[in-house]
C-alpha positions as CSV (number, residue, x, y, z in Angstrom):
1,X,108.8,95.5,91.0
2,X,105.7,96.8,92.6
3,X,106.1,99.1,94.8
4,X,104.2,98.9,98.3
5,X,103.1,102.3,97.5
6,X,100.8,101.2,94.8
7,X,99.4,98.4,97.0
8,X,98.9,100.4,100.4
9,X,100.0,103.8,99.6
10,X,97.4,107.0,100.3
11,X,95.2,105.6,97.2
12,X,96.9,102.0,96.7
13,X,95.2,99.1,95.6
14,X,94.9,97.6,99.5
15,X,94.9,100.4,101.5
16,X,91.5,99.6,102.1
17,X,92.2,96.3,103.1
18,X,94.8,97.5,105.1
19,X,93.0,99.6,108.0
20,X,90.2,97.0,107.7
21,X,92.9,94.4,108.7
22,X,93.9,96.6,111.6
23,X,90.3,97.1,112.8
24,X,90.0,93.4,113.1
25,X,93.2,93.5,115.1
26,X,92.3,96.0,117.3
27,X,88.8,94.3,117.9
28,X,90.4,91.5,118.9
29,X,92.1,93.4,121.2
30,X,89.0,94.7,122.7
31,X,87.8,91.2,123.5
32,X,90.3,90.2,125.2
33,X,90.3,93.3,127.6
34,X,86.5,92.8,128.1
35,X,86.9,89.2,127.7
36,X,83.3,88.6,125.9
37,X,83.3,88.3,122.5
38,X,81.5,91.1,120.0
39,X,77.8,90.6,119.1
40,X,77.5,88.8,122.8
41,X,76.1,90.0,126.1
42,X,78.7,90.7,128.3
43,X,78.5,89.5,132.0
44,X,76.0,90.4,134.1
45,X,78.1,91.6,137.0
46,X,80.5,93.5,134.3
47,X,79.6,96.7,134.3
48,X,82.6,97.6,131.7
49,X,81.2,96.6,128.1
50,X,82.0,98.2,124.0
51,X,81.0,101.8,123.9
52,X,81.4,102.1,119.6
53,X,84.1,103.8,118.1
54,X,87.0,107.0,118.0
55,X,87.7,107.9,114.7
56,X,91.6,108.4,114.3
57,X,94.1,109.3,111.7
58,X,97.9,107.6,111.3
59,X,100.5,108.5,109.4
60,X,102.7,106.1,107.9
61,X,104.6,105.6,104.3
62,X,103.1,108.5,102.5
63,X,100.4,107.3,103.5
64,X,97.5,108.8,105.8
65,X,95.4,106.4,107.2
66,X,91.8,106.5,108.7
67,X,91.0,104.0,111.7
68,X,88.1,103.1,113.4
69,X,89.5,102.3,117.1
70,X,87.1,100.7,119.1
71,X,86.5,102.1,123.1
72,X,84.7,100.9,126.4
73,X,82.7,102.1,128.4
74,X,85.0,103.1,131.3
75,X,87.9,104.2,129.1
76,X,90.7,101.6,130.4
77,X,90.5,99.8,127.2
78,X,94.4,100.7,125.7
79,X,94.8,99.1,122.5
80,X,98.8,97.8,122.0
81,X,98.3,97.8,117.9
82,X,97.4,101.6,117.9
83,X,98.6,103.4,121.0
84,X,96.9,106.1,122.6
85,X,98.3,109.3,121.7
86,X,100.6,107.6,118.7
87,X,100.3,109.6,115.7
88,X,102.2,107.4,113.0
89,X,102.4,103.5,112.2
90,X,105.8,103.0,109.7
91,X,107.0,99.7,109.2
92,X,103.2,98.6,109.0
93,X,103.1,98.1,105.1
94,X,105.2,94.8,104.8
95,X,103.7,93.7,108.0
96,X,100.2,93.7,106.5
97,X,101.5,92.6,102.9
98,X,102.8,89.7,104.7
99,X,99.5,88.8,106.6
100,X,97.4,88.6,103.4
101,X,99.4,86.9,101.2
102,X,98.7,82.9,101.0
103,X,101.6,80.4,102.2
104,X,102.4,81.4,105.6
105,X,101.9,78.7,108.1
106,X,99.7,79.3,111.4
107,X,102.9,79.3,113.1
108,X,104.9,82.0,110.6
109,X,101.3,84.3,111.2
110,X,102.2,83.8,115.1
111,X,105.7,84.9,115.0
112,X,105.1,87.7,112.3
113,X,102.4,88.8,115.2
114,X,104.7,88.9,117.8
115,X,106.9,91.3,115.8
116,X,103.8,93.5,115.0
117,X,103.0,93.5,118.7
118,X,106.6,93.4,120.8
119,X,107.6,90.8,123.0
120,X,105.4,92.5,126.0
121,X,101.8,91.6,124.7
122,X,100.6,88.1,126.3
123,X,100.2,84.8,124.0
124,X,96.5,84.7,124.7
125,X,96.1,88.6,122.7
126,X,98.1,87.2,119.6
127,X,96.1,83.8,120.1
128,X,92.9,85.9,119.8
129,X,94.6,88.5,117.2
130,X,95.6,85.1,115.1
131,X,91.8,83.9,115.0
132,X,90.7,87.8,113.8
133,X,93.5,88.0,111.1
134,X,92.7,84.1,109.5
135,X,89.0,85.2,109.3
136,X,89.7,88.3,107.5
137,X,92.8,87.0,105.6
138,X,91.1,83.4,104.4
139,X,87.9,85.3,103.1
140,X,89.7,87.5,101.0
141,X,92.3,84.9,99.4
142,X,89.6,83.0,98.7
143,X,87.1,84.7,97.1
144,X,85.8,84.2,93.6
145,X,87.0,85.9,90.7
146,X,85.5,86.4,87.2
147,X,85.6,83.9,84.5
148,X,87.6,86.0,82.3
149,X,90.4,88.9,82.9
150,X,91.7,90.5,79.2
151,X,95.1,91.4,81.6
152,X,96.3,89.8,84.2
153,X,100.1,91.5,85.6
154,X,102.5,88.9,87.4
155,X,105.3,90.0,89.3
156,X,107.3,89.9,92.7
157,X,107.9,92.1,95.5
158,X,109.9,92.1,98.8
159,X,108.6,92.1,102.2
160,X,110.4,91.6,105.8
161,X,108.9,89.0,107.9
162,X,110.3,87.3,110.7
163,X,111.4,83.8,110.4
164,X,109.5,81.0,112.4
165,X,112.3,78.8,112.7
166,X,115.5,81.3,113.2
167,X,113.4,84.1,114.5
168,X,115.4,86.7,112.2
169,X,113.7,89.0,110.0
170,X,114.1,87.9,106.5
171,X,113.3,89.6,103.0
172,X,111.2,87.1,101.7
173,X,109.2,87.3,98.2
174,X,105.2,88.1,97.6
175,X,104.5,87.2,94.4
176,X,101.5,89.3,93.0
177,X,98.4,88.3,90.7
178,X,97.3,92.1,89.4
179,X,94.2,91.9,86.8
180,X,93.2,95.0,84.3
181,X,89.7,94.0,84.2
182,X,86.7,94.7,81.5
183,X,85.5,97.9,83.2
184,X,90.0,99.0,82.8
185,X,89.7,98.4,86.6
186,X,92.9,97.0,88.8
187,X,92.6,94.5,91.1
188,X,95.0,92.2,92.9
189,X,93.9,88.8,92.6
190,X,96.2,87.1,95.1
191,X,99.2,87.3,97.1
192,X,101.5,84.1,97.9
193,X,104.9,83.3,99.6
194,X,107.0,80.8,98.5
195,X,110.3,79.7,99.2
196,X,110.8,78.4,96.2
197,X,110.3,79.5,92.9
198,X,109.3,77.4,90.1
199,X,107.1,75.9,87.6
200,X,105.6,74.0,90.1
201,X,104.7,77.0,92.8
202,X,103.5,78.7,89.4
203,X,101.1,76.1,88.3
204,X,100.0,75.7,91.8
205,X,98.8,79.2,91.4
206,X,97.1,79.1,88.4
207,X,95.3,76.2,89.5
208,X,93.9,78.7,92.5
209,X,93.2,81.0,90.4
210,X,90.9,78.4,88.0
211,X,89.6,77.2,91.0
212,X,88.7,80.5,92.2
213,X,86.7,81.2,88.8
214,X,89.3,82.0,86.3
215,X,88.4,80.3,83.3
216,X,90.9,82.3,80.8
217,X,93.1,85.4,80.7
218,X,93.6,87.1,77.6
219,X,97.1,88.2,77.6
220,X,99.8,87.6,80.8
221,X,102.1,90.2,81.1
222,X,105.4,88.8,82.8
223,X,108.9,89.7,83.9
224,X,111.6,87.0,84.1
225,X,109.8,85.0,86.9
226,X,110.9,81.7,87.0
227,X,108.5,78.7,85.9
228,X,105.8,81.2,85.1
229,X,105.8,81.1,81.3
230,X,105.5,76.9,81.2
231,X,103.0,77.6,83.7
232,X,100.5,80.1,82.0
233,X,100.9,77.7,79.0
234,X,99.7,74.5,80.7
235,X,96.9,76.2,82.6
236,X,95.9,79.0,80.0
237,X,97.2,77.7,76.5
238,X,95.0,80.7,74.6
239,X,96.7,83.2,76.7
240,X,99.6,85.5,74.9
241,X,102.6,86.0,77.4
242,X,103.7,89.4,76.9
243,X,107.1,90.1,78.9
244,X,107.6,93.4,80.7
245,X,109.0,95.8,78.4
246,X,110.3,97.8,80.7
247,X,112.4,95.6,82.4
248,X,113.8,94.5,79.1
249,X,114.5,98.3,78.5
250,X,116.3,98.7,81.7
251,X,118.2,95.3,81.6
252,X,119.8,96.4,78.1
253,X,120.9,100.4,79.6
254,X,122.7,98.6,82.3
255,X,125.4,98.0,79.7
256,X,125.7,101.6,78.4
257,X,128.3,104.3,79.4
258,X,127.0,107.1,80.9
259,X,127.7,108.7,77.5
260,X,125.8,106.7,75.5
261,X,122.5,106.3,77.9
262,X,120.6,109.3,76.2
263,X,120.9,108.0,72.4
264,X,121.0,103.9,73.2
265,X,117.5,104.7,75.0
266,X,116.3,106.6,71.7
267,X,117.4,103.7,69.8
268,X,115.6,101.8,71.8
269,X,112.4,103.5,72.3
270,X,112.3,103.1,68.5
271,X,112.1,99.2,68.6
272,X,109.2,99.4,71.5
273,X,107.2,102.3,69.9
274,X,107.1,101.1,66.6
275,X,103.5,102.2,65.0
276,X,103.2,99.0,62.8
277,X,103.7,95.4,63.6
278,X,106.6,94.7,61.1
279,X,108.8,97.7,61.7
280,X,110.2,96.6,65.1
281,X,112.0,93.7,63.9
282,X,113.5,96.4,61.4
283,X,114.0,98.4,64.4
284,X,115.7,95.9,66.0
285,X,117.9,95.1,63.0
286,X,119.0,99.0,62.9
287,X,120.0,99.1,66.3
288,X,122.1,95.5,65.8
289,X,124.3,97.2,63.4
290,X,125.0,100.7,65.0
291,X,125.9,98.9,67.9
292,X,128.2,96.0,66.8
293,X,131.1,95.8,69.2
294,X,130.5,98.3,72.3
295,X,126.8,96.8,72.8
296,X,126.5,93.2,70.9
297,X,125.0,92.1,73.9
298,X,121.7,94.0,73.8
299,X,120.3,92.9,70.4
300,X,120.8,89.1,71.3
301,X,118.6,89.9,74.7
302,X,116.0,90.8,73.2
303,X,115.7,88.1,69.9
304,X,115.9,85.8,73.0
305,X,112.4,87.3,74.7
306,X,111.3,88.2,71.1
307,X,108.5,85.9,71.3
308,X,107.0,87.1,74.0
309,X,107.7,91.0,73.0
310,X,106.0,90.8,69.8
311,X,102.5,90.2,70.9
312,X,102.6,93.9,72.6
313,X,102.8,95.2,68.7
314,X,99.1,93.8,67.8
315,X,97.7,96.6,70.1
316,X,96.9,100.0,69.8
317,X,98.6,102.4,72.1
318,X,95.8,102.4,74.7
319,X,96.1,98.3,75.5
320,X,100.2,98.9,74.7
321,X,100.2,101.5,77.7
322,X,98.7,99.0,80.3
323,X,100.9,96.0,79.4
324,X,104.3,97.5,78.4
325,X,105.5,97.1,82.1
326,X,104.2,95.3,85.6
327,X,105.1,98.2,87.3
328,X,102.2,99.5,89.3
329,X,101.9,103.3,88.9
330,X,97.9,104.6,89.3
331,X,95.8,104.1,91.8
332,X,92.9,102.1,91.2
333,X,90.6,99.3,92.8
334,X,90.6,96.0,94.8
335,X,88.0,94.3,95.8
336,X,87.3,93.2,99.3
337,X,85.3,90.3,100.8
């Protein structure tokens, strides 16, 4: 899974777009208690108009981050986002993961705003917070990509949002679109919710992402996500799925004893860092026979996923290194609108 760390974390891959979310939000905020919106004149018998900004730090999931809160002139402006004296903001990571990623109704936004805000805060603020967040939100899961990405990650994460319909908060999935690009740059492409996995959600977005630009992807690196393989195929038949292996790794040591985990994981590790591209099915071979009855299991796994484990042998260590897992675990760029 990625991890929210790697997405909003102190140098994640959104933490950018994360206080720029919240300065939007606390904007918003700031025309409602002036009640003139930014860039315009304020009345003429209102004395009480912007005055810039305070710079402040939060704390949050190891995480320290800077915001930019606006003030008035009179100093009566108390934003309900970011209270005055408040030092921390936890909880705030799925909250904003939810906001950005594409498939929440206007109505889901609303009620996810109302648990960001408390029950307290008047409809008219989250009306006028909505309207901040969709400008923000919409330019950003909309912008255009590049024609071609030689990596592109998929994988899923979970977030707690709060139902429209039942009102309870729910673990829903994010599905995540994470390119390697030419420059070995990270960037997340796209966020969506869905309740529904599938070949059709999947194709859906690969169709967004064509649509956005994305004219082919060189390899797909995967991890048991439903649909997505038939999906890749029909929308990028040149690109070679690799699946995560990782995952594959982990899946097989959930059959070992305790006793067994330190040499099963060297047998392994054997298959996966195999320096040529024929020795890995010889690998895999090996390992089959030392492990006929306590472990039979393992060996059929991975002939099952072996087509899409073999294309990670073609590469040299550098490219085998980036697409041997979709876990997230460096900090490096996304792009914002």
């Amino acid at each position: 899974m990625i991890y929210l760390i790697y997405l909003l974390g102190d140098d994640g891959l959104m933490k950018e777009l994360k206080f720029k979310l919240m300065e939007r939000m606390l904007g918003a905020e700031l025309t409602a208690h002036l009640g003139y919106e930014d860039g315009k004149d304020a009345p003429a018998d209102q004395s009480n108009r912007r005055n810039g900004t305070s710079s402040k730090r939060l704390k949050g999931q190891d995480v320290e981050v800077p915001i930019a809160v606006p003030r008035d002139r009179d100093g009566s402006f108390e934003p309900e986002l970011v209270k005055k004296g408040q030092t921390r903001i936890d909880g705030m990571d799925d909250k904003i993961i939810g906001l950005y990623a594409a498939g929440l109704t206007v109505r889901d936004i609303r009620t996810h705003l109302e648990d960001v805000y408390g029950l307290q805060v008047p409809p008219e603020l989250i009306s006028r917070v909505i309207d901040a967040v969709l400008d923000e939100v919409r330019d950003w899961q909309s912008r255009a990509l590049d024609w071609m990405y030689p990596i592109v990650i998929f994988d899923a994460l979970r977030v707690k949002i709060r139902d429209a319909d039942s009102r309870m908060v729910k673990n829903k999935a994010v599905y995540v679109a994470l390119d390697v690009n030419r420059e070995g740059m990270r960037e997340v492409l796209g966020l969506w919710i869905a309740d529904n996995e599938g070949a059709k959600f999947w194709l859906s977005v690969m169709t967004e992402l064509k649509n956005r630009g994305v004219q082919d992807i060189l390899i797909a690196v995967v991890d048991g996500l439903k649909g997505v393989l038939d999906a890749i195929t029909a929308a990028f038949p040149g690109t070679a799925v690799q699946t995560c292996i990782v995952h594959l790794v982990r899946h097989s040591l959930n059959f070992c004893a305790w006793k067994d985990f330190k040499e099963v994981a060297a047998d392994l590790r054997r298959i996966y860092s195999a320096p040529t591209v024929d020795q890995p099915a010889a690998e895999l071979d090996a390992f089959e026979e030392k492990w006929p009855g306590k472990y039979a299991s393992i060996a059929p796994a991975w002939r099952r996923a072996w087509q899409e484990v073999i294309p990670f042998f073609a590469f040299d260590p550098a490219i085998r290194k980036i697409i041997y897992t979709t876990n997230v675990t460096c900090p490096l760029l996304v792009p914002h609108s």
